[in-house]
C-alpha positions as CSV (number, residue, x, y, z in Angstrom):
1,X,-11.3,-14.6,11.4
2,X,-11.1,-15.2,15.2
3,X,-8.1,-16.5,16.9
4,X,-8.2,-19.2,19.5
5,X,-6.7,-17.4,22.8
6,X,-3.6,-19.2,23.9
7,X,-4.2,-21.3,26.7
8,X,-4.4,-20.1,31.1
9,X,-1.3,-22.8,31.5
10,X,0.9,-20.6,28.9
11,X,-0.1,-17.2,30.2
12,X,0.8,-18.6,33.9
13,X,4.1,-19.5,32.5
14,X,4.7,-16.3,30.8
15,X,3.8,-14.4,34.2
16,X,6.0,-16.4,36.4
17,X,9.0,-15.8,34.3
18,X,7.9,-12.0,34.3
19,X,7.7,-12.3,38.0
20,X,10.7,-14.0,38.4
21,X,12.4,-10.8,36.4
22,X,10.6,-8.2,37.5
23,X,9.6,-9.6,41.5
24,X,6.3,-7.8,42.7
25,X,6.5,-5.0,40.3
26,X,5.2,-6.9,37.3
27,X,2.1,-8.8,38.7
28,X,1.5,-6.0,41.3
29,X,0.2,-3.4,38.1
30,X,-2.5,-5.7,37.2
31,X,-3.5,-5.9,41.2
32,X,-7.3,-4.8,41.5
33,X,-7.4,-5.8,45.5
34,X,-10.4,-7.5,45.2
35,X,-10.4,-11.1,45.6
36,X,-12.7,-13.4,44.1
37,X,-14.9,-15.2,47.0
38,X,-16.0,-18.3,45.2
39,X,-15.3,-21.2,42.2
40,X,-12.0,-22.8,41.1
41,X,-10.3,-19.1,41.3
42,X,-11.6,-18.7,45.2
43,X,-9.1,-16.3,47.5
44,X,-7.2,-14.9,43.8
45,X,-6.8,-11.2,43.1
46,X,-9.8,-10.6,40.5
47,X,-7.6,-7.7,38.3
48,X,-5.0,-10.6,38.0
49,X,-7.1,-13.1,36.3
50,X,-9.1,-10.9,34.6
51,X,-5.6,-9.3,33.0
52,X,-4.4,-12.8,32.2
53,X,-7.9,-13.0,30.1
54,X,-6.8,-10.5,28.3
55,X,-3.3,-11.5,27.7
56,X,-4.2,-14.6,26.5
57,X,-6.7,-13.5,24.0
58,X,-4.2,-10.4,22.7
59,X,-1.4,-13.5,22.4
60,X,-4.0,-15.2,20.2
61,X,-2.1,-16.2,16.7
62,X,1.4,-16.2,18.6
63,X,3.6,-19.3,17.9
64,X,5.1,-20.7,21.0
65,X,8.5,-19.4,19.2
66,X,6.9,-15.9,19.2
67,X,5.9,-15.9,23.2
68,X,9.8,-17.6,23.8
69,X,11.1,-14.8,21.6
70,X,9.5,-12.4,23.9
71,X,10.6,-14.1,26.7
72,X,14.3,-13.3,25.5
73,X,14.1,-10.1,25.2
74,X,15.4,-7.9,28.4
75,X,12.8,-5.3,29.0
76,X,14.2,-2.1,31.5
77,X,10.4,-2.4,33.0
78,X,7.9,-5.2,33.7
79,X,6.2,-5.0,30.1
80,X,2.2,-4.2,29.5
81,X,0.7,-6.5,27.0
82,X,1.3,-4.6,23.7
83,X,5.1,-4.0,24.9
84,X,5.3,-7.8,25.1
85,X,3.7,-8.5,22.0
86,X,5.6,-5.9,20.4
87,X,8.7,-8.0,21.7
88,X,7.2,-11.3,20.5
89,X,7.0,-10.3,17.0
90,X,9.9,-8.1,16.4
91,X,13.2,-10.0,14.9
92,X,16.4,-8.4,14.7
93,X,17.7,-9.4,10.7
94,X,21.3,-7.7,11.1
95,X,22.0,-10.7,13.1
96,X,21.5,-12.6,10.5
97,X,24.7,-10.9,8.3
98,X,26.0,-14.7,7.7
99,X,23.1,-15.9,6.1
100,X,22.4,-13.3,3.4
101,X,24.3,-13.1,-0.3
102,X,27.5,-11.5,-0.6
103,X,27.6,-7.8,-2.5
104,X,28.3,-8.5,-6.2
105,X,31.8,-7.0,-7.0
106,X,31.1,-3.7,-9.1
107,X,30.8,-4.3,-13.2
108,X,34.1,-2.4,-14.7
109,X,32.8,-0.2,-17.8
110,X,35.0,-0.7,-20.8
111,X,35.2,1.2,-23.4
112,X,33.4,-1.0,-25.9
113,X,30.1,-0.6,-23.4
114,X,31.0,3.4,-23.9
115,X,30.4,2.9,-27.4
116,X,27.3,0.9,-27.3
117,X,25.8,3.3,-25.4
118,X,26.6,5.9,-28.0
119,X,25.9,4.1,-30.7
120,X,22.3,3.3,-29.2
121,X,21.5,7.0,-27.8
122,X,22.4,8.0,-31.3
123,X,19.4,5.9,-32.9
124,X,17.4,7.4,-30.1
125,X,18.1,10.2,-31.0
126,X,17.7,10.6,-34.6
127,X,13.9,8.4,-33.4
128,X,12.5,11.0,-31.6
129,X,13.7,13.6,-34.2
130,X,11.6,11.7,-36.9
131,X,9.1,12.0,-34.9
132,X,6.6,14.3,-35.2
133,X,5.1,16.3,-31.9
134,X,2.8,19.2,-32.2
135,X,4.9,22.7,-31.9
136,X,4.5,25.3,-28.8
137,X,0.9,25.3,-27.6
138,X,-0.7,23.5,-30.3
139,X,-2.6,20.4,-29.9
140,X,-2.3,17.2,-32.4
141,X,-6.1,16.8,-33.7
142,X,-5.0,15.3,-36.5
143,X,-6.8,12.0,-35.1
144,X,-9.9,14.1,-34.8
145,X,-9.6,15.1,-38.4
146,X,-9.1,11.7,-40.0
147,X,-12.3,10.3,-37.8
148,X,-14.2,13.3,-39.5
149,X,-12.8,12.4,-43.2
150,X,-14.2,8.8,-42.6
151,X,-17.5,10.1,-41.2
152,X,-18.2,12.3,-44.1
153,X,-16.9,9.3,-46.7
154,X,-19.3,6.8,-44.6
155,X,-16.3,4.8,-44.0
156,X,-16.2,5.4,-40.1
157,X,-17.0,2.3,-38.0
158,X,-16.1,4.0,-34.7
159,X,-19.3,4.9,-33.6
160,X,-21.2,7.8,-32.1
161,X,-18.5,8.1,-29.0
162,X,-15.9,8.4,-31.1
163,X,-17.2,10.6,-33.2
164,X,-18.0,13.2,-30.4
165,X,-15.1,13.0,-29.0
166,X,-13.3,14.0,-32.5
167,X,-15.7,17.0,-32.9
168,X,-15.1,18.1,-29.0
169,X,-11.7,17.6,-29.7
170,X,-11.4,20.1,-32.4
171,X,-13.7,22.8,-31.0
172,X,-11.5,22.5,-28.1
173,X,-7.9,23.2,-30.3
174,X,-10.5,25.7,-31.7
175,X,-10.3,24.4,-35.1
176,X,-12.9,24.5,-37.3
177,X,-15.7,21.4,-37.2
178,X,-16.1,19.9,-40.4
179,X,-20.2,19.3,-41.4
180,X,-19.8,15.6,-40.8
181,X,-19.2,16.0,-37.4
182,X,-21.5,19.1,-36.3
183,X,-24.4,16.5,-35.3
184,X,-22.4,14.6,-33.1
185,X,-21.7,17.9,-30.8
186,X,-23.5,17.9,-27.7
187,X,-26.9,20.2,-28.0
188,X,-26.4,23.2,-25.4
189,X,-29.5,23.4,-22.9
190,X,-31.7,26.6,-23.2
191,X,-31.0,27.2,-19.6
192,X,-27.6,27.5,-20.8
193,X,-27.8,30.0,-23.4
194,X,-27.5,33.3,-23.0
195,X,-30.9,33.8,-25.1
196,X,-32.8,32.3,-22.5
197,X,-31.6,34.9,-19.8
């Protein structure tokens, strides 16, 4: 989306308070020497106008409160454009202090929420000791081996996917692959095997 620049009236403004701050110094950086010889802009330094262009399209999407904000602050140098849009956009929020929410006062612990903690780790606890997770290195399969239970009853409704992934699963934890789920393996490409070599 393209912004509308801000207008040659506003940028003027902004320059003669820069001026008025910085003297010579600030306008004489965007000085080219050459001066334009005809038009509305007739006897003006050409550098000058044609930076102005450019601040006022770089200002584009500034609200006036933005360029007055950057007014305010008190540069130790006449600014370049990105310093002063820099300073049109930054905010200082510590100053703001008054307006935000107190801290809440700290919760005191008693020793009845001591003992609901307890009492709640405890049922945690004895949870993920009923639980049952595969031991050392093993891996659980034992998805893989009820999908290949239904397959060989008929009673699978998974599909083909499902299937494959089951029998990969289990040549993977290198158990055995039941008949069911042999077809549903992946066929190795002769390129592949060593007999082809």
């Amino acid at each position: 989306m393209h912004k509308s620049p801000i207008s040659q009236a506003t940028v003027a403004n902004i320059f003669r308070v820069l001026r008025g701050r910085f003297g010579t110094a600030f306008v004489d950086k965007f000085r080219s020497g050459v001066r334009v010889e005809d038009g509305p802009f007739a006897g003006k330094d050409a550098g000058l106008l044609e930076t102005m262009d450019v601040w006022a399209n770089e200002l584009a999407g500034l609200s006036m409160a933005d360029i007055e904000h950057g007014l305010s602050i008190k540069f130790k140098f006449p600014p370049s454009c990105d310093e002063f849009v820099q300073a049109c956009v930054q905010r200082d929020y510590s100053a703001q202090a008054h307006n935000t929410v107190p801290a809440l006062p700290p919760v005191a612990i008693t020793e009845l929420d001591r003992q609901a903690a307890r009492k709640h780790m405890a049922t945690v606890t004895s949870t993920v000791r009923s639980m049952s997770f595969p031991q050392g290195n093993a891996k659980r399969v034992d998805w893989a081996e009820r999908i290949a239970r239904d397959v060989a009853a008929g009673n699978y409704t998974g599909g083909a996917y499902g299937a494959r992934m089951a029998a990969e699963a289990l040549l993977d934890a290198r158990k055995p692959i039941p008949a069911s789920l042999v077809k549903f393996l992946p066929n190795p490409n002769k390129q592949d095997s060593s007999e082809a070599a």
